[in-house]
C-alpha positions in Angstrom: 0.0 0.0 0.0 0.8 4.0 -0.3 -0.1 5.3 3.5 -0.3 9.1 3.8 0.6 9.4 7.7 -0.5 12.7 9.7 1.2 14.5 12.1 3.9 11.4 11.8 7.1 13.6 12.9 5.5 13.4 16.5 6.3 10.7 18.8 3.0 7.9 18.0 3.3 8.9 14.3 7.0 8.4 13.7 7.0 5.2 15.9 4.5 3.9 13.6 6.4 4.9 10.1 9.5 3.2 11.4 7.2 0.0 11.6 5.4 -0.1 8.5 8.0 2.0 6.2 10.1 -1.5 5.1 6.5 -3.1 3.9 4.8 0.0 2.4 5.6 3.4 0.5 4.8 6.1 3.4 4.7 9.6 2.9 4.4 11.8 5.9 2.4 15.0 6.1 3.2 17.1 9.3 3.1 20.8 10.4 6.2 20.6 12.5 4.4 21.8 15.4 6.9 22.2 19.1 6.5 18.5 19.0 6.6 17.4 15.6 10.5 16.8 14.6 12.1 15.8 11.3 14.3 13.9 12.8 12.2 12.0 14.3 11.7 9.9 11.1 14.3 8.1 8.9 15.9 9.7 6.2 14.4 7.8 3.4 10.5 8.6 4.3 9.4 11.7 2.4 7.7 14.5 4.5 5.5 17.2 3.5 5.3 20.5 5.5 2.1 21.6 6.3 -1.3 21.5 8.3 -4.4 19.5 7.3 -6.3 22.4 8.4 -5.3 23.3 4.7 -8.0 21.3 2.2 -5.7 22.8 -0.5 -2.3 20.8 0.7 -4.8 17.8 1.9 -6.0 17.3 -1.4 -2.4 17.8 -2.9 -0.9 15.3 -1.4 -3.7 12.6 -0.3 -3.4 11.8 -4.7 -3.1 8.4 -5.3 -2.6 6.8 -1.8 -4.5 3.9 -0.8 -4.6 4.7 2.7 -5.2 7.4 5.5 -3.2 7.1 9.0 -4.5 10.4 11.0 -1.9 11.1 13.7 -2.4 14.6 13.7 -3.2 15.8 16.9 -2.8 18.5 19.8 -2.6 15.8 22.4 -1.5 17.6 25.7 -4.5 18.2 27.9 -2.8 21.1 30.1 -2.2 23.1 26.5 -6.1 22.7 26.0 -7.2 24.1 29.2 -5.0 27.2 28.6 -5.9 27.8 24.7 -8.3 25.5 23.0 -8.5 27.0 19.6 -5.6 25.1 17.9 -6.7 21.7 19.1 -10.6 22.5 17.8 -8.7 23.6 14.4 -6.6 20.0 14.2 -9.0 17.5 15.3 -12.1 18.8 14.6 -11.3 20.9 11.2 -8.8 18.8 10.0 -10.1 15.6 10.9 -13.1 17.2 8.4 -10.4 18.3 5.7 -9.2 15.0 5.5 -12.3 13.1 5.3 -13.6 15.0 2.4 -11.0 14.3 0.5 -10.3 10.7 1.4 -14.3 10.6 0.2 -13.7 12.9 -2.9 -10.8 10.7 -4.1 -12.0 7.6 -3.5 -9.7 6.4 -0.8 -9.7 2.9 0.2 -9.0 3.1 3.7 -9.1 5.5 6.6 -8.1 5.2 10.1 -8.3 7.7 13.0 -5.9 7.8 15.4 -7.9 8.7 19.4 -7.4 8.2 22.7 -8.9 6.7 25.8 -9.7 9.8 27.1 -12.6 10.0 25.1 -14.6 7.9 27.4 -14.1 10.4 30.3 -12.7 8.5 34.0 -13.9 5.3 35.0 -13.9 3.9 38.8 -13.5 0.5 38.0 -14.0 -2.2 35.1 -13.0 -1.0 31.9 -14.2 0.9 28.7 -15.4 -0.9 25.7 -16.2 0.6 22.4 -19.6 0.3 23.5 -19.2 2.4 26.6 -20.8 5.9 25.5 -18.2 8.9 25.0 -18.1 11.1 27.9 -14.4 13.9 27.5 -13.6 16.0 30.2 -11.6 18.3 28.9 -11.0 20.4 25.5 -8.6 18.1 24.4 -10.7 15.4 24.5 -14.0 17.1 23.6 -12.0 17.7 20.3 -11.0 14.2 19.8 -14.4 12.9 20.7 -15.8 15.6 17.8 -13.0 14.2 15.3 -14.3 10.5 16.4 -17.6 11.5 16.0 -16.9 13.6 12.3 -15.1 9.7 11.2 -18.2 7.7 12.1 -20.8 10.2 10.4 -18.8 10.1 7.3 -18.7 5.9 7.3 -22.7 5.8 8.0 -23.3 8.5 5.4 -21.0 8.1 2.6 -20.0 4.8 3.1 -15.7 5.4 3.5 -13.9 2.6 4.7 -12.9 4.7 7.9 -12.0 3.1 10.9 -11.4 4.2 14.7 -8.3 3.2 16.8 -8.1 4.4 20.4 -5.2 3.9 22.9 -4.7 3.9 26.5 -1.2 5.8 27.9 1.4 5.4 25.9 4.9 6.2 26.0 8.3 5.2 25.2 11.3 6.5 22.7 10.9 10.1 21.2 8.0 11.1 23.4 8.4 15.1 24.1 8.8 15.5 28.3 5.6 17.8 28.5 4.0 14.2 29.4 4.7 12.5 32.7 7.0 9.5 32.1 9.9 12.0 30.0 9.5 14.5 32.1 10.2 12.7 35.1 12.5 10.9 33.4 14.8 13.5 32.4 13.9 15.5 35.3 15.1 12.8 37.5 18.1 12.2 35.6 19.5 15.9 36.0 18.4 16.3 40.0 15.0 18.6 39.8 11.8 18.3 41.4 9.4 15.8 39.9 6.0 17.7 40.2 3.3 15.4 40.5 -0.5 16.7 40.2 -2.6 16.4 43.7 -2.4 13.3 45.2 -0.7 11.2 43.0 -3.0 8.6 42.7 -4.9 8.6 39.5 -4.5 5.6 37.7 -3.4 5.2 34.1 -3.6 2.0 31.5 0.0 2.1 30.2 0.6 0.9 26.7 3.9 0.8 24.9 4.2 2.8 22.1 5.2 0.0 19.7 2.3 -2.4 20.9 -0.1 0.3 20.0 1.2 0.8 16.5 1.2 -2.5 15.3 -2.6 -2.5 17.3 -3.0 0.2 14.7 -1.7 -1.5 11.6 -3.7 -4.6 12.6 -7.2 -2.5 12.2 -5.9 -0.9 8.9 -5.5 -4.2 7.4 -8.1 -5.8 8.6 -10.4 -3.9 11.3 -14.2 -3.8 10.1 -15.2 -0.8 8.2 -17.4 1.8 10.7 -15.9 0.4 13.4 -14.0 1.5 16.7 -11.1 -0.5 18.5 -9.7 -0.1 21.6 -6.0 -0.3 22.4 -5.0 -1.0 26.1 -1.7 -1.7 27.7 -1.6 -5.0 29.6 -0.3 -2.8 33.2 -2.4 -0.3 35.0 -0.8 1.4 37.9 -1.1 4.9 40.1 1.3 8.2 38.6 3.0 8.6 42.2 4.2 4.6 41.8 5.6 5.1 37.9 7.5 8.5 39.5 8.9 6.0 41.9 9.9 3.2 39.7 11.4 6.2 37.4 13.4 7.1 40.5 14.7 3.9 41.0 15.8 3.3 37.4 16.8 6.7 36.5 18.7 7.4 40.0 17.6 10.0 42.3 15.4 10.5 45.7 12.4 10.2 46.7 12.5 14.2 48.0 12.6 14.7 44.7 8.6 14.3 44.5 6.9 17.6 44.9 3.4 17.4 45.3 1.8 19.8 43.1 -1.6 22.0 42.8 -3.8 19.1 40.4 -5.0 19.8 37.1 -8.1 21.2 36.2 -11.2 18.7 35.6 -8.6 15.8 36.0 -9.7 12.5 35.3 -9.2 9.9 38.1 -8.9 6.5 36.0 -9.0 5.1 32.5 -8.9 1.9 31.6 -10.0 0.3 28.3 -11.0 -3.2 27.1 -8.8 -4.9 24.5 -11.1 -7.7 24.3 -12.3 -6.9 20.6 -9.8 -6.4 19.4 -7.5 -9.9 20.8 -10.5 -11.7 20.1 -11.3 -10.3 16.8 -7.9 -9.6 15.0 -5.7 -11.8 17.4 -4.0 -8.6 18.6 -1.7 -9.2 22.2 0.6 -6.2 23.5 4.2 -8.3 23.5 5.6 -4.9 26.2 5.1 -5.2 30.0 5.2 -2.4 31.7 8.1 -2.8 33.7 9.6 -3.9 30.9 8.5 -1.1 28.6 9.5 1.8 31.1 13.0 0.7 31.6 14.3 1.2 28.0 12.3 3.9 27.7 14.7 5.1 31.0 17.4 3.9 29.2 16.9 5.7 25.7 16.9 8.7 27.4 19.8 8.2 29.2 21.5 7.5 26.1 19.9 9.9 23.8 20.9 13.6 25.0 21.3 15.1 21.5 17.4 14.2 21.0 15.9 15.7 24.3 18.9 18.5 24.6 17.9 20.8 22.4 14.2 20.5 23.5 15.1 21.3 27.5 17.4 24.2 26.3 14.6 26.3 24.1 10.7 27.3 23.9 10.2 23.4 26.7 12.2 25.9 29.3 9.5 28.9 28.9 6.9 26.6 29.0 7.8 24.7 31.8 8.9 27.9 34.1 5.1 29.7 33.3 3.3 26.2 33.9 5.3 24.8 37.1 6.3 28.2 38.3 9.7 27.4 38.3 12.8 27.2 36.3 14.5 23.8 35.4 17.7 23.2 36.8 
């Protein structure tokens, strides 16, 4: 196949080129946003510059391909709460963009990329795809909306789209706004590790290579119209994944600074892989304990990827969010 991959120079996205790009001709489309990074992804995948807020550049460069991979995506919920008006433009607007012309062109295939946080917080049990979509915040509203647009375009014009939604993931090439690189690295060069409230919301954590080949699996063969969830095999509290970060990155537990929560944070996700293992014979291969100690180790070992990052616009951010400078 000929995949056009969204928003691929980001961390998900270019994990997912790197797995596919040997069995299929991939070209990337990607707005280089503060997390998007050429570098990223090899040398011999073709990237276009630009946003698929732009029907113009959609259309451009969506000729001829026999499949849609949507990446693109806002996807830090603290940015939302402070400005919501890019992450309506890329999930909602260009979720749209692309979807007309996927229809207009005659596009075999189409998947959305989503996340678990589309379901809203659980207590207990787990999400299914049946389980009604309930977002907390503006990230997820958005992404919810974008689910939503995919769906509405499958029942009415009858696109092969499909839906894939993850739990937490993380490993390689994630950028440290999120909480596993930032304590990570934070831990690594002696700074506080600020963790929100109590400490003791629970996330489903899923490797980020066990949720892209969970993606490739429903592009090949998923059921047209229909949603699959992605969830890691591990589900644990953020204040315990600081302190196993701690003990494989080196450093103290004083290093934990309780901070003032997030707004509207959810308590718990969890999602059901159930269709999906039972359906495609999909299994996640990465434990967690497993997963989390080379992703420790590739940032030990990989300062000219996260250097530049913690030396330019990351340091503003982090000093106006946290209220204090890095170290």
């Amino acid at each position: 196949m000929k995949l056009l991959v969204t928003g691929a120079a980001g961390f998900i996205g270019s994990t997912y080129v790197r797995l596919v790009k040997d069995e299929h001709e991939v070209v990337v489309l990607d707005k280089l946003t503060y997390a998007g990074r050429r570098e990223n992804l090899p040398d011999d995948v073709p990237l276009v510059v630009g946003a698929i807020e732009d029907p113009v550049v959609v259309r451009e460069v969506m000729e001829g391909v026999d499949a849609v991979v949507n990446f693109a995506a806002d996807s830090h919920v603290d940015r939302s709460i402070a400005d919501q008006e890019a992450f309506a433009r890329t999930h909602v607007i260009g979720t749209g963009n692309l979807l007309d012309a996927a229809r207009e062109l005659r596009v075999p295939r189409y998947l959305q990329v989503s996340t678990d946080e589309v379901y809203g917080s659980i207590a207990s049990g787990s999400f299914t795809e049946k389980s009604p979509l309930d977002p907390s915040s503006p990230y997820s509203a958005t992404k919810a909306a974008g689910d939503l647009l995919v769906s509405a375009h499958a029942h009415t014009y009858g696109i092969e789209a499909v839906i894939c939604r993850g739990s937490n993931n993380y490993g390689p090439r994630q950028y440290p706004e999120k909480l596993i690189p930032l304590m990570i690295l934070n831990a690594l060069h002696g700074d506080s590790l600020p963790v929100y409230g109590d400490g003791r919301q629970v996330r489903n954590w899923l490797f980020v290579e066990d949720f892209c080949r969970g993606i490739h699996t429903v592009l090949e063969r998923g059921r047209p119209g229909e949603a699959y969830n992605v969830g890691g095999p591990d589900e644990c509290e953020n204040l315990e994944v600081v302190s196993r970060i701690i003990e494989l990155a080196g450093g103290d537990e004083s290093l934990i600074e309780h901070v003032t929560d997030r707004p509207g944070h959810d308590r718990r996700y969890s999602l059901s892989s159930e269709k999906l293992r039972s359906e495609l014979g999909w299994e996640a291969q990465v434990r967690f304990h497993e997963g989390l100690r080379r992703t420790v180790d590739w940032y030990r070992d990989n300062e000219d990827w996260w250097g530049p990052i913690r030396s330019g616009e990351y340091r503003e951010y982090y000093e106006k969010h946290y209220g204090r400078a890095l170290g």
